[in-house]
N, C-alpha and C positions, 0 to 999 in steps of 0.2 A: 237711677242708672244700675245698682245692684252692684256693677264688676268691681274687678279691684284695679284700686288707682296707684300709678307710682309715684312718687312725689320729688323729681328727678331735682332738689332742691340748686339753684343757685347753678346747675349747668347749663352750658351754652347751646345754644340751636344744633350745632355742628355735632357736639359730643352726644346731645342724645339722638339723631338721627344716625350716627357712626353705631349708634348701640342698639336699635330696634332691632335687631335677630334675638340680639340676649334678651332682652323685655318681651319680646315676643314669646322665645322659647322658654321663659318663666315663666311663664301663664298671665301678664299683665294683658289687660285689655286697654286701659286709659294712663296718659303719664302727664300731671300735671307741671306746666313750667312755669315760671319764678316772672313779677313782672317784664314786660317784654317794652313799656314805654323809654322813650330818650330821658334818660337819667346822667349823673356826674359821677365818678367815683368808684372803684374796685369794690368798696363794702358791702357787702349783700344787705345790708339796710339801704345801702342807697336807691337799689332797684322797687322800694318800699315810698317814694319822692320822686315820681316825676314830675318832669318841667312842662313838658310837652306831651298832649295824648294822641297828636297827628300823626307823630314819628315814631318808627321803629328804630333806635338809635344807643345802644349800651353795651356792654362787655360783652353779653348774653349774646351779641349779632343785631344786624340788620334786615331789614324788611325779605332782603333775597332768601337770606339762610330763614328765615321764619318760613318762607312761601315751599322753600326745597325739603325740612322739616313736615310741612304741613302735607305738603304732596307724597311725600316718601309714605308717611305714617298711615296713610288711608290707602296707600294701592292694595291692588290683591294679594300681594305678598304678607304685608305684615295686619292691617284693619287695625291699625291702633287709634282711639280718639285723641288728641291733645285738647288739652282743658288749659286756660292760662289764669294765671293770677293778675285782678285788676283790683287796683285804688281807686277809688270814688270820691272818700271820703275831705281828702287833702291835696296836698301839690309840695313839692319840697321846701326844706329849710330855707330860709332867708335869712343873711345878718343884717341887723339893725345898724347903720351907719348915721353917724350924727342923728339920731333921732327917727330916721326913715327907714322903714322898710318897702323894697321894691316890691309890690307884688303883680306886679306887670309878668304873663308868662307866656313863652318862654323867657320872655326880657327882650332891648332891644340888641345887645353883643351878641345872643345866641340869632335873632333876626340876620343881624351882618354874618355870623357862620353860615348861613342856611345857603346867603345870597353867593360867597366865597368856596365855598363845596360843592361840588355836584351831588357830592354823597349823600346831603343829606337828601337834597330832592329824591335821591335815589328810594330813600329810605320814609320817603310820606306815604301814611296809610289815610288819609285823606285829607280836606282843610286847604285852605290859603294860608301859604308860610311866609305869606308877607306881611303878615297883620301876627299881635300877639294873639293869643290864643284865650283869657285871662286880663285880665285888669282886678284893681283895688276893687271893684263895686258888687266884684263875683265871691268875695270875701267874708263870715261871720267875721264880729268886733275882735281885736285882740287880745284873746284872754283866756288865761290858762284854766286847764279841768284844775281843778283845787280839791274838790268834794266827788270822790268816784261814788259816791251814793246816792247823790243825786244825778237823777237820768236826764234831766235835760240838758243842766251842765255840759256832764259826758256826752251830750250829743251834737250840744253847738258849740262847744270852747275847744282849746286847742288842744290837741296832746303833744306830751314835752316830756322828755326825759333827761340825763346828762352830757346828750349826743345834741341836741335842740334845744338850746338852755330858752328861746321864746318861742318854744312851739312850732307846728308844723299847720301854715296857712289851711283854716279850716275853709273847705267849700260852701257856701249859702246855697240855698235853692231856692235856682230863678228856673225860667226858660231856657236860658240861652246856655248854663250849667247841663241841664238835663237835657240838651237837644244835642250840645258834643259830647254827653259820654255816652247817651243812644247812636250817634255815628261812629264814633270810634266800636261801639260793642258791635255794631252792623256791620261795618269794615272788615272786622275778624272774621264772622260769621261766613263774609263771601269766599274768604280766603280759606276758609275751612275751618276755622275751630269748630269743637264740639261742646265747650260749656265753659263755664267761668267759677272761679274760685272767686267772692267778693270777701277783701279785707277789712278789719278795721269796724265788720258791723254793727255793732254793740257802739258808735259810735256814728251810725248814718241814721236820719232819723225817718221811720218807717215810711211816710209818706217818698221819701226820697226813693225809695229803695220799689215799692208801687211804681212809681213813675216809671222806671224804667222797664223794670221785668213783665209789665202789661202790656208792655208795645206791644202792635199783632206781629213783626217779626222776631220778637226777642223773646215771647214769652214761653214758646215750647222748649226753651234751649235748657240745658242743664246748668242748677247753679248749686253753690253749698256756699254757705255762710260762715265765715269764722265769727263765731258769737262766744269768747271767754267768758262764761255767766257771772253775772252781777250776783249779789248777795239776793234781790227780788225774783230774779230771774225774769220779770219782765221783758227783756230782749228776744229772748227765746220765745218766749210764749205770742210777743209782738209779730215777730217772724212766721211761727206757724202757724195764725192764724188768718194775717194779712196776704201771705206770699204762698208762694209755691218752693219755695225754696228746700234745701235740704239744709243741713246742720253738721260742723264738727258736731259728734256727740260726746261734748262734755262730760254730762251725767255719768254715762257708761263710759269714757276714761276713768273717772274720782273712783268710781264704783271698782273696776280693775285693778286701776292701783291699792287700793286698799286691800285687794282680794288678790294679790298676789302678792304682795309686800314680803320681805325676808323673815322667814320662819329658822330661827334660831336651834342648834343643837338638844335644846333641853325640849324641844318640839312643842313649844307652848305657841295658843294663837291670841294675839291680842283684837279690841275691839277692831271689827270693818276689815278682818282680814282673811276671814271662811269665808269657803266656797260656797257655802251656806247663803250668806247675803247676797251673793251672785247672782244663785236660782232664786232669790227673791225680788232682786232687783229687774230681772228679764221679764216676772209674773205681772210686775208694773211699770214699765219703762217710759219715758220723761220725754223722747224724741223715738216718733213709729219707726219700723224695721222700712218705711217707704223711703223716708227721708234723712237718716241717719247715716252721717259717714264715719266709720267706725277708724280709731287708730290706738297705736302704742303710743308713738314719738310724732310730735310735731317741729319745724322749724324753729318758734318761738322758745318751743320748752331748751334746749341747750343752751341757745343764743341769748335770753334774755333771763338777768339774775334774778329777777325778781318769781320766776318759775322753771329755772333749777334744782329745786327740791322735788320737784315729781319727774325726775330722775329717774328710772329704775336702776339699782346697783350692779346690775352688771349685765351685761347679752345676756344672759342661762337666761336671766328673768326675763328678760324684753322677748326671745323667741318662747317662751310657755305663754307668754302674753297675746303672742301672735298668733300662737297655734288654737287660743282662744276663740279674737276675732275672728282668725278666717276659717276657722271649726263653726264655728254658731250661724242660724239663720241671718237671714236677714242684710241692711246696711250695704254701705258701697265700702269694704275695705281701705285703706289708702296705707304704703308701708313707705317707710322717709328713708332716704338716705342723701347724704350729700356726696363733696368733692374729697373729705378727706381732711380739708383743710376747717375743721374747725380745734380753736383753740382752747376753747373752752371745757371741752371735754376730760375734764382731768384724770378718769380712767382709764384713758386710751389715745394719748398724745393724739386725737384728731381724729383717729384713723377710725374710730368706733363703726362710722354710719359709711363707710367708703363704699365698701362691695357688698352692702348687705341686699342690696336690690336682686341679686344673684345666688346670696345665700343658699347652699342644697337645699337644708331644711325649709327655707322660705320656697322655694322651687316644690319642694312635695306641700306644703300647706297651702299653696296657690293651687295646685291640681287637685287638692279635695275640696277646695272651695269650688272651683268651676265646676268639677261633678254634682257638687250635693247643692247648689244656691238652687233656690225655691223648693227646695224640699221640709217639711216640716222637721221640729227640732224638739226632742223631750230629754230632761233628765233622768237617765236609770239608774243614778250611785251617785251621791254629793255625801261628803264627809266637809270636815275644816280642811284638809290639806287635799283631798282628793275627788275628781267631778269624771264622772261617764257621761258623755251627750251622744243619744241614738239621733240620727238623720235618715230618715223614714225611709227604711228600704234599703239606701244608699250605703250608709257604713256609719260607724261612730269613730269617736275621738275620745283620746284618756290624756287628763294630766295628773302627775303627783309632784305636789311643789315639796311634799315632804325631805328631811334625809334618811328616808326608810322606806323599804320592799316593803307596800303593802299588797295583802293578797286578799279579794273581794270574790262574793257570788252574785253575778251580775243580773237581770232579769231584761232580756231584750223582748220589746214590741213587736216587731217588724222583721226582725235580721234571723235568716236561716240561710247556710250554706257556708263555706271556704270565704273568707277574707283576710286581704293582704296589708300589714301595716307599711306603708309607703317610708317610714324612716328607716327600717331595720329589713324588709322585705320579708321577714317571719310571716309565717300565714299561722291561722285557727278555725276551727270547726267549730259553728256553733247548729248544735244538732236538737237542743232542748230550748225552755225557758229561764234555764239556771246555768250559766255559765261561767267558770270559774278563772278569774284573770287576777295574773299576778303582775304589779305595775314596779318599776326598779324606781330607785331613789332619784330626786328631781330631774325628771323625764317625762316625754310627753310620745302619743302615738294616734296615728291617723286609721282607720282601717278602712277598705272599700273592699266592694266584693270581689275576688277573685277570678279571673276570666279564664286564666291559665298564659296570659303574655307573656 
């Protein structure tokens, strides 16, 4: 895909169609939405368990607002893609009662809603809703991942956390599995989507994940994989070789994070944290600039404790982070934000990731990404704390994670003429090979070339 993705977390159909002028006028091209299947529950985990893949039916809206969503996004006005997040891998929680678990789904109670509603008929994206959809027999045995290091475990057994004390009903694959989430993924297709976020991958096991995306209508569609890499990284490697698929690019987060981590007053850098290992790391990268979706912040990282330490400490860093990704070749972008309401966030009562899809600076880091994407990318200056990347012809980017003015003689490739830094709107000449740029203390600048607008 290349463009950059928004990743409108956890908002409803309504609110991000209300908002495709500002996504538009930000420079987003694709906005990814949060599962859209009939789920229970406010939680934004819950839209992560659905019951039912026929229906569009949850907090997020119904099958209408999906359809006026999907219509609005593609007219001439705005040509924005939606991409939606789907589960494959499972179907939601069940409590064990006397010894039983129902795994009849949707079940027969939500059957008698279907028949008692009109809404919900309202709301089928395909299927007979008089029949469950699921039975026990579409089910692996009951039994929890125990050993995350063994891959097959993790790939047939349940996942469980403190929210799901027995797991969350793993899917088997038969026929009858992979023929409705091939029509459920076809369903959307008609209606407009443009590609699929698949969760959970690192836990579908690759044949399953073949079945589907080689359908002949499914298989040109855009997909990225959330694969959290195992200690083999096998999953990864299972993925790029078997699919077509694209990748969160893990590697190049760990690799980031480290390369941008908090540099301390007495300006000392510790291991994995120069910019040094950056430009090393892009000379051999783990996931191509084809199929890599690049990010800061994912939904996971805030939401779940177990990977709230790859945190960054504060916004300063998350937008030098940003100004990274969408400075550098390559990757489909994607920048997170939620409602506001998350609680977790103990920097920023919630509100961290609220309006950041709007952010000025994100707004000029989006407009030199769409100028300079396919344009080639070199290093002119990497220290520990400070990196020059030329964009052939186009313009460069500087960051300094320092707390210090450094001042550099630059040597550009390609770049001669008046260029304008889009954060600060300062221009500079660059009239030789040797150019002399002075960078302010943790600060980052975009420059493109100057037209005279």
């Amino acid at each position: 895909m290349g463009c950059a993705i928004l990743h409108a977390f956890n908002w409803s159909f309504n609110e991000i169609k209300n908002r495709l002028a500002e996504i538009k006028d930000s420079g987003y091209k694709a906005v990814l939405v949060s599962p859209i299947n009939y789920s229970h529950g406010t939680e934004w985990y819950k839209r992560y368990q659905p019951l039912d893949l026929r229906v569009i039916h949850s907090p997020l809206g119904g099958k209408k607002e999906l359809i006026d969503l999907l219509n609005s996004a593609d007219s001439d006005q705005y040509q924005i893609d939606i991409i939606v997040d789907v589960v494959i891998n499972h179907m939601a929680h069940r409590e064990i009662i006397n010894g039983y678990e129902n795994l009849n789904f949707p079940g027969f109670n939500e059957l008698e809603k279907y028949k008692n509603h009109r809404g919900f008929q309202d709301d089928r994206l395909y299927g007979d809703l008089n029949f469950n959809q699921f039975s026990e027999f579409d089910f692996n045995p009951r039994q929890i991942i125990k050993n995350h290091g063994n891959l097959e475990e993790v790939r047939n057994n349940r996942l469980c956390d403190d929210r799901v004390p027995n797991g969350l009903p793993d899917l088997e694959i038969n026929d009858w599995v992979i023929d409705q989430q091939k029509q459920f993924l076809k369903a959307l297709v008609e209606l407009g989507v443009k590609g699929f976020r698949v969760d959970a991958v690192k836990h579908v096991p690759i044949q399953h994940l073949t079945a589907i995306t080689n359908d002949p209508i499914l298989r040109d569609m855009f997909y990225f994989a959330e694969v959290i890499p195992e200690p083999q990284r096998r999953v990864i490697n299972d993925v790029l070789m078997c699919t077509s698929m694209s990748l969160y690019d893990f590697p190049l987060f760990y690799q980031i994070r480290y390369s941008f981590s908090y540099i301390g007053d007495d300006g000392r850098f510790y291991w994995g944290n120069s910019f040094r290992n950056l430009e090393n790391y892009e000379k051999n990268k783990k996931i191509s600039e084809f199929r890599s979706v690049s990010f800061v912040n994912t939904h996971d990282i805030p939401n779940n404790q177990g990977m709230r330490r790859q945190l960054f400490l504060s916004m300063e860093d998350e937008l030098l982070a940003y100004t990274y990704i969408l400075g550098r070749d390559g990757s489909s972008p994607l920048i997170f934000t939620d409602k506001g309401d998350n609680q977790n966030d103990v920097f920023s009562n919630g509100n961290k990731w609220k309006d950041l899809y709007k952010n000025p600076d994100i707004a000029k880091m989006l407009q030199f990404h769409n100028k300079a994407h396919g344009s080639p990318m070199s290093f002119r200056y990497v220290t520990d704390g400070v990196i020059v990347v030329e964009r052939n012809y186009i313009g460069f980017f500087v960051i300094n994670k320092t707390a210090y003015t450094e001042t550099y003689s630059i040597s550009f490739a390609t770049l001669s003429g008046k260029y304008k830094d889009l954060f600060t709107g300062n221009s500079i000449t660059i009239s030789d090979n040797n150019h002399v740029l002075s960078v302010p203390p943790r600060s980052k600048m975009m420059f493109l070339f100057d037209t005279g607008d």
